[in-house]
N, C-alpha and C positions, 0 to 999 in steps of 0.2 A: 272476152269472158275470162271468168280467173282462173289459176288454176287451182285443182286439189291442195288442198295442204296437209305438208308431210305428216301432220297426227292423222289423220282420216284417211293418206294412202295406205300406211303401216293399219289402220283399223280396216279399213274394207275387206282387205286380202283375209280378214280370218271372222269377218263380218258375222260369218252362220255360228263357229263358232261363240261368237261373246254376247248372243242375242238371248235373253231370257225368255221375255214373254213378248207378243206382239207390239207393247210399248215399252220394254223396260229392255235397257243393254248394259251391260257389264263395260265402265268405259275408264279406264286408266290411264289413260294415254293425256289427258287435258296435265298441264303443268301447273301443281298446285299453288305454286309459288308466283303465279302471275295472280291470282285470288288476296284481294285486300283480307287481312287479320282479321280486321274489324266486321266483315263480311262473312266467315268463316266465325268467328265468335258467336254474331246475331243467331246464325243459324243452329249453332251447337247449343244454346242457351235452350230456345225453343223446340230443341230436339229432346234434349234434359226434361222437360216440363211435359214431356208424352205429345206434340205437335210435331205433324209433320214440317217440314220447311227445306225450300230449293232458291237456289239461282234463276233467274230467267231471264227471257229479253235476249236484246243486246250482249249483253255480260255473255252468255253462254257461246253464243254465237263467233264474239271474238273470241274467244276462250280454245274454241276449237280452231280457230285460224292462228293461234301462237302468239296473239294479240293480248296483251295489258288492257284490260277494259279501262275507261273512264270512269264508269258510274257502275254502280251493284244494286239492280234489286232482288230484294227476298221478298218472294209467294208467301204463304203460309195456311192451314186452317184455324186458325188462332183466328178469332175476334179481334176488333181495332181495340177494344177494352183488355182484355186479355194480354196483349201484344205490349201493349201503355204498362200494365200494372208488371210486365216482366222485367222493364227495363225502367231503371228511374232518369236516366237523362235523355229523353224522349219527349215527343209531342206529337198529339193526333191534329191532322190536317185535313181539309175537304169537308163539305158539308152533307153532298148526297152520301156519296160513298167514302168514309171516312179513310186515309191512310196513317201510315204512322213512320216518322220521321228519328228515327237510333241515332243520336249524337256523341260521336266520338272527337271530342275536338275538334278540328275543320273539315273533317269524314264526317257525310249522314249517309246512313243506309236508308233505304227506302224500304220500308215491308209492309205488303198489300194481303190482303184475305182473297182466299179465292171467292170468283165471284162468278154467278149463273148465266146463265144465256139470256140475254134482252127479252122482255114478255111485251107483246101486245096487245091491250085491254080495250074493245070496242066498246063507245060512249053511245048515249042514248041517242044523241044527235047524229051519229053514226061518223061521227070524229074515232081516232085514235090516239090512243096516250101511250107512249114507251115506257116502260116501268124495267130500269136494269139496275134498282138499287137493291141487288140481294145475293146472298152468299151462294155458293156452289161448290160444287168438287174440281179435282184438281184438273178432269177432266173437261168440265163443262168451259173453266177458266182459259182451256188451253185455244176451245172456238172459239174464243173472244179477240182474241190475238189477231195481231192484222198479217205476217207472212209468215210461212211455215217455218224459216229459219230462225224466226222470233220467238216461235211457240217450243221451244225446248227446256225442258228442265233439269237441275243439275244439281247432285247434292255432292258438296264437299266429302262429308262424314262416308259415302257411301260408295263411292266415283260411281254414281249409276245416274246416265242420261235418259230421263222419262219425253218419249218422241210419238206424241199422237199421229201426227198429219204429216211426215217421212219430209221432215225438216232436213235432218242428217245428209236425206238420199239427194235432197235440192240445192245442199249445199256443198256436196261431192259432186253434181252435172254443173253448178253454176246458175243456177235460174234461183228468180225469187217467184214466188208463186202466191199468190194470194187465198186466203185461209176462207171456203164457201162460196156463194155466187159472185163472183166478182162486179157486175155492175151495184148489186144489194150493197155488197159494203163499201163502193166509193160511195155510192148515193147516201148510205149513213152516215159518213164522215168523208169529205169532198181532201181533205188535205192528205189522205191516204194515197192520192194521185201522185201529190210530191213525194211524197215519203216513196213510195217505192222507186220512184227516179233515181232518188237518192241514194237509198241503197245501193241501188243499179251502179251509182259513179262511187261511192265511197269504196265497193267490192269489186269494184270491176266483172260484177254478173250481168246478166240479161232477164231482162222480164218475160216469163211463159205467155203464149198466145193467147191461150184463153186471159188470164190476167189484164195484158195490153188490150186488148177486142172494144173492150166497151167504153177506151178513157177518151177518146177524142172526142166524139157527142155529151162525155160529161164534164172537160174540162172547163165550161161557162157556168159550172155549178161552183168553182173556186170561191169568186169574184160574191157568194155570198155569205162568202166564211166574213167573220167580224175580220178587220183589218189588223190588231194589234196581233191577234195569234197568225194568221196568214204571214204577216211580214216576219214573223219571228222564225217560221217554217221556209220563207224564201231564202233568210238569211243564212240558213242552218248548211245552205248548200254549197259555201263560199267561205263559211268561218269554222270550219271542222274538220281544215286539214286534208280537203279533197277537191279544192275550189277548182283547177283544170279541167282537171274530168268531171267535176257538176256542168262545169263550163259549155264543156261538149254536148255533153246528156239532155243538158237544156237544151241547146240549137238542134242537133238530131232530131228531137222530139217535142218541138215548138212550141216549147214551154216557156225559151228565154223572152221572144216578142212578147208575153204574155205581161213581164213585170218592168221591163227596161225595153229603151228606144233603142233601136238596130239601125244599123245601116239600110241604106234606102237599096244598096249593093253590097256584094262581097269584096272583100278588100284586104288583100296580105298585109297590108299595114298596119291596119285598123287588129286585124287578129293575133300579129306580131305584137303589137301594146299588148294588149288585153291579156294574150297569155302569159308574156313576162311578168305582169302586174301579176295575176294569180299565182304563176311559180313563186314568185317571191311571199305571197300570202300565204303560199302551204308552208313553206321553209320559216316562217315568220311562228304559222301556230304547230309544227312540227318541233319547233326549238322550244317550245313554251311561253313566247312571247305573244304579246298582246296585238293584236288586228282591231284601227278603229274603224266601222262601218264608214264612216267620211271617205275615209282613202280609198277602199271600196268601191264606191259608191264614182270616186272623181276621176277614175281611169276608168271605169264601166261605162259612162257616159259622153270621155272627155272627145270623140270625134265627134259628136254631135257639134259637141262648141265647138270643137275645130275649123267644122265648115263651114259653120253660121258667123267665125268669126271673120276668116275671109270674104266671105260673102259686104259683111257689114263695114267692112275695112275699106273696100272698094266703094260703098254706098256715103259713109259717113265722112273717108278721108284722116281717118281719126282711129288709131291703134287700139287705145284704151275705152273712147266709147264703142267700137266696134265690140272687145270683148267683152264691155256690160252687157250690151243689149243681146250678146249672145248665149251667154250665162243666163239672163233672165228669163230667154224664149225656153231654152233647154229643162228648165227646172220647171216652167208650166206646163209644157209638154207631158215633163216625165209627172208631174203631180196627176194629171187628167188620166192618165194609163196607169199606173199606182203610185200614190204618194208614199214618199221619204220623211219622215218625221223633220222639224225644220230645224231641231240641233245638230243633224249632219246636216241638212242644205247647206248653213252658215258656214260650217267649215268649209266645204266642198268652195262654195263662193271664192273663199278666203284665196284656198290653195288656187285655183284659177286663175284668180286675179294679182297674184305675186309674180305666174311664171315670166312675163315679160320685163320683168325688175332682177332675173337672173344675167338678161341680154344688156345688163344697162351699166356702163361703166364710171359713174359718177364715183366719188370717192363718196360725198355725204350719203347717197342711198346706197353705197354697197352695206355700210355702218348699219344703216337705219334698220336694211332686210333680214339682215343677219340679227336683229334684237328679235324681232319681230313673232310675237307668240307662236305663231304657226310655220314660224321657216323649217323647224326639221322636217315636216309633212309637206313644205311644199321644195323643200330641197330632196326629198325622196322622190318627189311625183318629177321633178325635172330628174333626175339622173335615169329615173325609168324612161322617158323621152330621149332620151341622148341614148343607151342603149338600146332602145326602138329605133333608132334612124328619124328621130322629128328633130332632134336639134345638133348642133355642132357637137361630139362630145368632148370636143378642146374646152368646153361651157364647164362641163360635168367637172369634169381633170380638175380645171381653173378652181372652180367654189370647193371641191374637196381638198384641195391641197392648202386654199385659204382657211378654212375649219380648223386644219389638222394646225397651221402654226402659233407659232407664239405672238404676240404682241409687236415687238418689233419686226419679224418676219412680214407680219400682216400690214405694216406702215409700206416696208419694200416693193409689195406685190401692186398696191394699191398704187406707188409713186410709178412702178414700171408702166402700169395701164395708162397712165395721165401724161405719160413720155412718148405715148405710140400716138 
């Protein structure tokens, strides 16, 4: 569980103090300067024009944790026409419920209208129709929200945190608590499951009992979210900077079997890869550098082929057909349990299929691999092996000190190996 943080230990202590009304608190403490300009503009704009407008979400949430958000949306009562006609480099988005997209150069703000509580309209046939295409207060917006640490709002201009559902108080205990009956709103929206997992690992909170209670019996309701938004909510777990502890979060809570092949056993090896792979993934999009789902994707998987390659090695007699056919069993496997789009598979392939071309001391294929589109990806996935304990790391040493030299240097190394 996480701990308090230091803006919200200094607020509790005088909590009675700074409290307005039942949902409004007098809060100062957030540090304005972690708030984008641009974010703080939109809002002042719309403030000017007699609309209300806050922060929400996310943004708030880190806000309060000392956290730099990523992304800013602004709420508002302003119409999506209203909102259009305040801002000229703008565009309204969405068809039901229209948003509007504030372009600041490669900054867009997002800013949405408050919107009402879902209505349910009995049909003659005694069907029902969901009708949640309609505006509402900033209230009603706030039951829409899926955990209470989400449902907070925040106005720059005023430092006042509007806190319907004691988001504040669950994110001073560490719990994420989900906003109404909690089986009702997985059942509405099934990827709300993930999502609070996630949270769970990105915050290092825990999910309240009631919350957790109903997800096990709903977790087969995932599998009928359309596949393109699903996989983009699996991936969200891995590529956001918190991939270890999604890691965990997932296996804890039997989530991980759900989208990838597991070991048939536990196995310190197997979870020695896997987490270095990850640590290096967080440090990867911690730094601001880019994470391709392939690489992802080929250490998450890569004991599977592991064992099917030995297995085939022995069967076949034959190194290299051993690991095609272990690669190819691997990859329908994992398609039958949830498919990978097949622009990663190809990579994933590639990088597989190189590693034994790092063991191979020819002069013409040391040349060759080293051209080879994909070697920096499959020379990262071997040095992760050699730092896991799968291969020599006198291997790793070798190819990175060849990388690093010059031209002649690289003639030297190549004639030493041809000499032994």
């Amino acid at each position: 569980m996480s701990s308090t943080p230091l803006t919200l230990k200094s607020f509790f202590k005088k909590f009675k103090k700074s409290k307005k009304s039942n949902f409004e608190i007098d809060f100062k403490k957030i540090d304005i300067s972690l708030i984008s300009v641009h974010a703080i503009k939109t809002i002042q704009v719309l403030e000017e024009n007699g609309f209300e407008a806050y922060l929400v979400g996310g943004a708030v949430r880190d806000l309060l944790f000392g956290i730099k958000p990523k992304d800013f949306d602004v709420v508002t009562n302003a119409t999506p026409d209203q909102i259009h006609h305040l801002f000229k480099r703008s565009r309204m988005i969405g068809r039901r419920f229209k948003l509007v997209h504030v372009i600041y150069g490669r900054e867009v703000i997002e800013v949405s209208t408050y919107r009402s509580q879902q209505k349910e309209i009995p049909q003659a046939d005694g069907s029902i129709i969901k009708d949640d295409n309609h505006y509402g207060t900033i209230e009603e917006d706030a039951v829409r929200r899926d955990f209470t640490i989400n449902a907070m709002f925040y106005s720059p201009s005023y430092h006042k945190l509007v806190d319907f559902h004691d988001g504040l108080e669950d994110l001073n205990r560490g719990i994420i608590r989900i906003i109404g009956n909690a089986e009702k709103r997985y059942q509405e929206d099934p990827i709300r499951i993930l999502r609070a997992f996630r949270v769970c690992a990105k915050l290092n909170m825990a999910l309240n009992e009631t919350s957790r209670a109903p997800i096990k019996k709903l977790v087969p309701l995932l599998h009928d979210i359309p596949h393109s938004r699903l996989f983009d909510e699996v991936i969200k777990f891995f590529l956001t900077g918190h991939a270890l502890n999604s890691y965990r979060v997932m296996q804890d809570e039997n989530i991980y079997s759900q989208f990838f092949l597991s070991p048939e056993s536990e196995s310190k090896d197997i979870d020695l890869f896997i987490s270095n792979g990850l640590k290096n993934t967080d440090l990867r999009i911690n730094q601001d550098k880019s994470c391709n789902p392939s690489f992802l994707f080929s250490f998450l998987l890569w004991h599977q082929v592991d064992v099917l390659w030995d297995r085939y090695n022995l069967e076949l007699k034959h190194s290299i057909a051993g690991l095609n056919q272990a690669i190819d069993e691997v990859i329908e496997n994992q398609i039958k349990l949830f498919p990978i789009h097949k622009r990663f598979t190809i990579t994933m392939k590639e990088i597989w299929r190189l590693q034994p071309r790092f063991e191979n001391q020819s002069p013409k294929k040391i040349y060759r691999l080293l051209l080879h589109p994909r070697f920096r990806a499959a020379y990262d996935f071997m040095l992760l092996r050699c730092e896991s304990n799968q291969l020599d790391k006198n291997i790793g040493i070798w190819w990175t000190a060849f990388i690093d030299a010059d031209h002649h240097e690289k003639s030297l190394m190549v004639k030493n190996l041809t000499r032994k």
